[in-house]
C-alpha atoms as a printed R data frame, in Angstrom:
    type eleno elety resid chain resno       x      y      z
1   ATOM     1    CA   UNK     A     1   0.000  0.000  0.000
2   ATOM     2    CA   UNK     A     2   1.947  3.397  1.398
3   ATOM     3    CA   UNK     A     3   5.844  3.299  1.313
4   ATOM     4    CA   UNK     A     4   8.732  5.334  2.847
5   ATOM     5    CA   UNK     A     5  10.037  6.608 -0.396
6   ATOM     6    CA   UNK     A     6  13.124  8.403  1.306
7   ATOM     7    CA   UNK     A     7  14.282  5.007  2.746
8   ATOM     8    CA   UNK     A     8  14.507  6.106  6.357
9   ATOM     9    CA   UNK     A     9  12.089  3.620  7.699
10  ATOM    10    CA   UNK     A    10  10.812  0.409  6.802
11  ATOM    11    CA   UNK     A    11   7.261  0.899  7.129
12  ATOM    12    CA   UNK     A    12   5.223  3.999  6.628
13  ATOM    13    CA   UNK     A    13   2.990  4.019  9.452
14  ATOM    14    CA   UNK     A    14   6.008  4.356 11.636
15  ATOM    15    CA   UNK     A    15   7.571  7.113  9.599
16  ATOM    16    CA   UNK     A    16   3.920  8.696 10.374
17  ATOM    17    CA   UNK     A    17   4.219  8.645 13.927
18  ATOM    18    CA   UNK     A    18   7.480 10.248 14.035
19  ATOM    19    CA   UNK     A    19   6.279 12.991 11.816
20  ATOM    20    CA   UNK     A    20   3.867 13.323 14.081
21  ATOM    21    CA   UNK     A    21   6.438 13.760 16.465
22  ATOM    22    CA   UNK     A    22   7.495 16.702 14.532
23  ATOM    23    CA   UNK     A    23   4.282 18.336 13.404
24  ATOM    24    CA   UNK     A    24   4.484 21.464 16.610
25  ATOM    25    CA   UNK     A    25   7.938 21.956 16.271
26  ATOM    26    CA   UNK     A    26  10.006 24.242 13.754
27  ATOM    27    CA   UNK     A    27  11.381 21.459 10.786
28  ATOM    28    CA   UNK     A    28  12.827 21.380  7.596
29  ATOM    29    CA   UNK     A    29   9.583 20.718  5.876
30  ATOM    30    CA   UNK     A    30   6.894 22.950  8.306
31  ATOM    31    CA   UNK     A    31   6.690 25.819  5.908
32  ATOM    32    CA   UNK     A    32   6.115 23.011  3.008
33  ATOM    33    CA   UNK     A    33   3.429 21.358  4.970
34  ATOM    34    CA   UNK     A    34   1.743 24.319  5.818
35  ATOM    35    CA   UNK     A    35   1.326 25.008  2.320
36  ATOM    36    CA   UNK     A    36   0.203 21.542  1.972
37  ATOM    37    CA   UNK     A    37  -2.473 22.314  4.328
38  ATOM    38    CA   UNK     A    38  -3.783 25.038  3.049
39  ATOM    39    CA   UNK     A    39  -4.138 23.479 -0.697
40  ATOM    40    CA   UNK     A    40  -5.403 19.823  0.195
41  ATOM    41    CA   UNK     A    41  -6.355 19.582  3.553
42  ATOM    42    CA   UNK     A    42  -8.473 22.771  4.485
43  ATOM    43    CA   UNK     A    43 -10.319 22.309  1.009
44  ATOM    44    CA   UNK     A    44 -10.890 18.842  1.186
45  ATOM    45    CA   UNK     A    45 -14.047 17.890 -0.046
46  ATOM    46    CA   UNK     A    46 -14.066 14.155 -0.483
47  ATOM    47    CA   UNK     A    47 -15.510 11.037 -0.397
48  ATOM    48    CA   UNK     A    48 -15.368  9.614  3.390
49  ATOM    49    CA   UNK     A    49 -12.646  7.735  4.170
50  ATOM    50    CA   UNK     A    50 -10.900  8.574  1.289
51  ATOM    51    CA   UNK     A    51  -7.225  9.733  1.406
52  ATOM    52    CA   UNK     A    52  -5.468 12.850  0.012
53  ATOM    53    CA   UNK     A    53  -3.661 11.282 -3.022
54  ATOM    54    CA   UNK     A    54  -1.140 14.608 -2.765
55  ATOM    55    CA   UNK     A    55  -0.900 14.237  0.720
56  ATOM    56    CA   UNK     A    56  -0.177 10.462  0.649
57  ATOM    57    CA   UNK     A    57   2.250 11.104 -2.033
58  ATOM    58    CA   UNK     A    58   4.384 14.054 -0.109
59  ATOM    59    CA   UNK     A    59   4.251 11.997  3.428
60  ATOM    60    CA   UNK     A    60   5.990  9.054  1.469
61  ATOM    61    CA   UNK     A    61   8.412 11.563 -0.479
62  ATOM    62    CA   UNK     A    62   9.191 13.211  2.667
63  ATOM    63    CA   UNK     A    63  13.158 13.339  3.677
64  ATOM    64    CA   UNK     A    64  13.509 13.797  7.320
65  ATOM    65    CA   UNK     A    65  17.064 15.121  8.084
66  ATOM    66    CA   UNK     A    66  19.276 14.792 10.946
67  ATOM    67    CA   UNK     A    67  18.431 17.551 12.587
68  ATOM    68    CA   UNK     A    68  14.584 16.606 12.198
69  ATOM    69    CA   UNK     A    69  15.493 13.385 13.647
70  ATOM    70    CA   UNK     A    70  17.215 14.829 16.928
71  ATOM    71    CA   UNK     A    71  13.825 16.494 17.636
72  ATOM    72    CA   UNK     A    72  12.081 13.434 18.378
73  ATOM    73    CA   UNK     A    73  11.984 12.891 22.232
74  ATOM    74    CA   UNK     A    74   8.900 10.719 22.346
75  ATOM    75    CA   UNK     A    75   6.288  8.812 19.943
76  ATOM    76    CA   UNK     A    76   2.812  8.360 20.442
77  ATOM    77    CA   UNK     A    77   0.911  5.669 18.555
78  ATOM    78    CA   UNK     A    78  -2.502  6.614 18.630
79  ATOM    79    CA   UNK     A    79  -4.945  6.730 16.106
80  ATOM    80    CA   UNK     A    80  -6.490 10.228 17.112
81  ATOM    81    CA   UNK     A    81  -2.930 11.792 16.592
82  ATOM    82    CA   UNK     A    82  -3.155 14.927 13.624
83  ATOM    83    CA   UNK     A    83  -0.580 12.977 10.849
84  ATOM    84    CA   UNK     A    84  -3.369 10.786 10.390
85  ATOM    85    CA   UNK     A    85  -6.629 13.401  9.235
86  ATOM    86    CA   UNK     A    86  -3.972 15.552  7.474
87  ATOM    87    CA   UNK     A    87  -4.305 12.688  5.156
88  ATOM    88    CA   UNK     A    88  -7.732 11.173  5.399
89  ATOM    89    CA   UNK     A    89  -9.428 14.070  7.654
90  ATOM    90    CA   UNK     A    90 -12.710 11.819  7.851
91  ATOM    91    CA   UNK     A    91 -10.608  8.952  8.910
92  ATOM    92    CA   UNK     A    92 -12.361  6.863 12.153
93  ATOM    93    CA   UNK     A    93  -9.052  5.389 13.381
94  ATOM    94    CA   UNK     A    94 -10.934  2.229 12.797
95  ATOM    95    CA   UNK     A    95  -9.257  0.831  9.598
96  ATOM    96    CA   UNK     A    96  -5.632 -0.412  8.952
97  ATOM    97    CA   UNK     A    97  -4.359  1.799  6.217
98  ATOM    98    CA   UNK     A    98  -1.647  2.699  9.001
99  ATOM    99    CA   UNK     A    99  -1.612  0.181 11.049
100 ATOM   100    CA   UNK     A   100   2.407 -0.445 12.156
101 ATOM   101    CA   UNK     A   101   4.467 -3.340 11.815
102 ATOM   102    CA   UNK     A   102   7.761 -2.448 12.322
103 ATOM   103    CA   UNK     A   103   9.171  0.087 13.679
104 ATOM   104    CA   UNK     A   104  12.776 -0.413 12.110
105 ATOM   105    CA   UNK     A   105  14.474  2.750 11.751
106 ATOM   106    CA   UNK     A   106  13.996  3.864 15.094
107 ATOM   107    CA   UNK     A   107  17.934  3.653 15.748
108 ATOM   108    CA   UNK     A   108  17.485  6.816 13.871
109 ATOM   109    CA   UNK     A   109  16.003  8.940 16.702
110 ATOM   110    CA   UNK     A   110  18.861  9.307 19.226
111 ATOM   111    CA   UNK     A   111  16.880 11.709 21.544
112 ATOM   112    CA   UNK     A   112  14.386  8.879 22.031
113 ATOM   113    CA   UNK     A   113  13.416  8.789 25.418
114 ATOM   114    CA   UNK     A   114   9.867  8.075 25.741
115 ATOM   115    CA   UNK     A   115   6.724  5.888 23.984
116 ATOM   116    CA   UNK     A   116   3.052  6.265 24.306
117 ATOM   117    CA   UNK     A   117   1.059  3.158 23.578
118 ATOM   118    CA   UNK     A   118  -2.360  3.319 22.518
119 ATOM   119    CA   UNK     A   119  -2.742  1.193 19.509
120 ATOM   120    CA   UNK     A   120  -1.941  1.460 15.854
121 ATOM   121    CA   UNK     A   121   0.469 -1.784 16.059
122 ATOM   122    CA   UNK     A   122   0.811 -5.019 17.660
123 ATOM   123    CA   UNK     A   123   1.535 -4.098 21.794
124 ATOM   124    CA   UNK     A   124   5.003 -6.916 20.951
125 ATOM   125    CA   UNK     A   125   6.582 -4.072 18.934
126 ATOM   126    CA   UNK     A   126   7.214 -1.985 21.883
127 ATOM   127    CA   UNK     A   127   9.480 -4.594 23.184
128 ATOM   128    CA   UNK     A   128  11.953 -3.379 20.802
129 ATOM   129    CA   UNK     A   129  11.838  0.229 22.665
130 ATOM   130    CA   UNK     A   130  12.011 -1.505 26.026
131 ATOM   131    CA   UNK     A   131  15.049 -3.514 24.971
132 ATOM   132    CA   UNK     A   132  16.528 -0.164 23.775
133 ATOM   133    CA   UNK     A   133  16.393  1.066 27.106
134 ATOM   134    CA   UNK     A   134  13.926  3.555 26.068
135 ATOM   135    CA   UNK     A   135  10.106  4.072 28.235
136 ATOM   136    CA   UNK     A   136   7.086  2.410 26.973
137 ATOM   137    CA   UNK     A   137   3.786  3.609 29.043
C-alpha cells in the first residue's frame, strides 16, 4: 500500500508517527506542509474515508534530516494523533491503512526517550523500545 520513499524507515505508518512527532515543532519541511495544508487539507471535499492522493504522495516523499530526527523525544501511537486526518481528515481510526508493523528505523532517533502506547500496532513491537532502554507507558 503506502511506502517510505526516502528510505529512512521500513514501514510507513512508523515514519507517520514520528512525523507526528514533529508536526508542533520548527522542521525542515513545516513551511512546506503548511502550504500543503492550506491546498489539500483545508479544502478537502471528499468522499469519506478517502485519502489525500497529494498528501499520501508528499508523506511518502518526505526526507527527514538529521536535525529533524534529533527532535524526536517521544512517539505516540494513537490513532487520534493529527498525521493521520492531514491525510484522510474523515478517517475513524478504525481501519488499517496505518496500522504499524515495524518500527525499524527507530535507531534513527537518538533523543528517544519516551513511547506512548495506545494502539496502531501489535503491543510486541514496543518490546523493541524496552530492549533499547527507552520508556514504553
Amino acid at each position: 500500500m503506502f511506502q517510505d520513499k526516502s528510505g529512512i524507515f521500513t514501514d510507513f505508518g512508523f515514519k507517520l508517527v514520528v512525523i507526528s512527532a514533529l508536526l508542533d515543532k520548527e522542521t525542515s519541511f513545516s513551511e512546506e506542509l503548511e502550504k500543503m495544508k492550506e491546498t489539500y487539507v483545508d479544502t478537502y471535499d471528499g468522499e469519506e474515508f478517502e485519502c489525500i492522493p497529494e498528501m499520501v504522495a508528499y508523506f511518502e516523499n518526505l526526507v527527514l534530516t538529521e536535525k529533524d530526527l534529533e527532535q524526536v523525544t517521544e512517539l505516540s501511537f494513537d490513532g487520534g494523533e493529527e498525521i493521520y486526518f492531514l491525510i484522510m481528515p474523515d478517517w475513524d481510526g478504525e481501519s488499517d491503512e496505518f496500522d504499524i508493523e515495524n518500527v525499524q528505523g527507530f535507531e534513527k532517533l537518538p533523543n528517544l526517550k519516551k513511547v506512548y502506547y495506545t494502539a496502531m500496532c501489535a503491543e510486541k513491537l514496543m518490546d523493541v523500545f524496552t530492549g533499547a532502554g527507552i520508556t514504553v507507558s
